[in-house]
Steps between C-alpha positions, in 0.01 A plus 500: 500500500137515584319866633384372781832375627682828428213679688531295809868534492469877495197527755707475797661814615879305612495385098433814389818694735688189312436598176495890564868431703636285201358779205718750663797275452765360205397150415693229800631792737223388761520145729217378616624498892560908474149617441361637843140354504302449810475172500673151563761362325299220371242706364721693334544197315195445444406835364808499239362152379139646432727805317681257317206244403332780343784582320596867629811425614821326403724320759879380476706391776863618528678281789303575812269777317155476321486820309180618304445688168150628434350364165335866405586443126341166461212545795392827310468318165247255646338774698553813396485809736442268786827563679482878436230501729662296748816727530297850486324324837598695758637219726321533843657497848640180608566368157 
């Protein structure tokens, strides 16, 4: 995965609650439909795409469900130290 795609995955603030929510979590426990985000369904979509393209996150459906894992292990091998920083972020209001 090239830098510059995992830095424009992580420059937008609704990514980053993403990955902050899902680092808090066991691997698969979180759909994609029960994140509260303040925005529309479709970009919703759209953001977990750009997560996924990047490859920080991990997707599996389960009947009606799309649940997420984080890829920490393998993201911090190609970047190390990168996601530390994203999750000591204090996340700002609204995201």
């Amino acid at each position: 995965m090239p830098l510059q795609d995992a830095l424009t995955a992580l420059a937008d603030p609704v990514r980053r609650t993403i990955v902050r929510k899902l680092a808090g979590l066991p691997d698969w426990t979180k759909a994609c439909g029960t994140f509260e985000l303040p925005v529309t369904k479709a970009t919703r979509s759209h953001h977990f795409a750009v997560l996924r393209a990047a490859g920080l996150i991990e997707q599996r459906d389960e009947g009606p469900r799309r649940l997420n894992r984080l890829r920490y292990t393998e993201f911090d091998e190609t970047f190390p130290g990168l996601l530390d920083l994203v999750l000591a972020e204090q996340a700002t209001p609204g995201t």
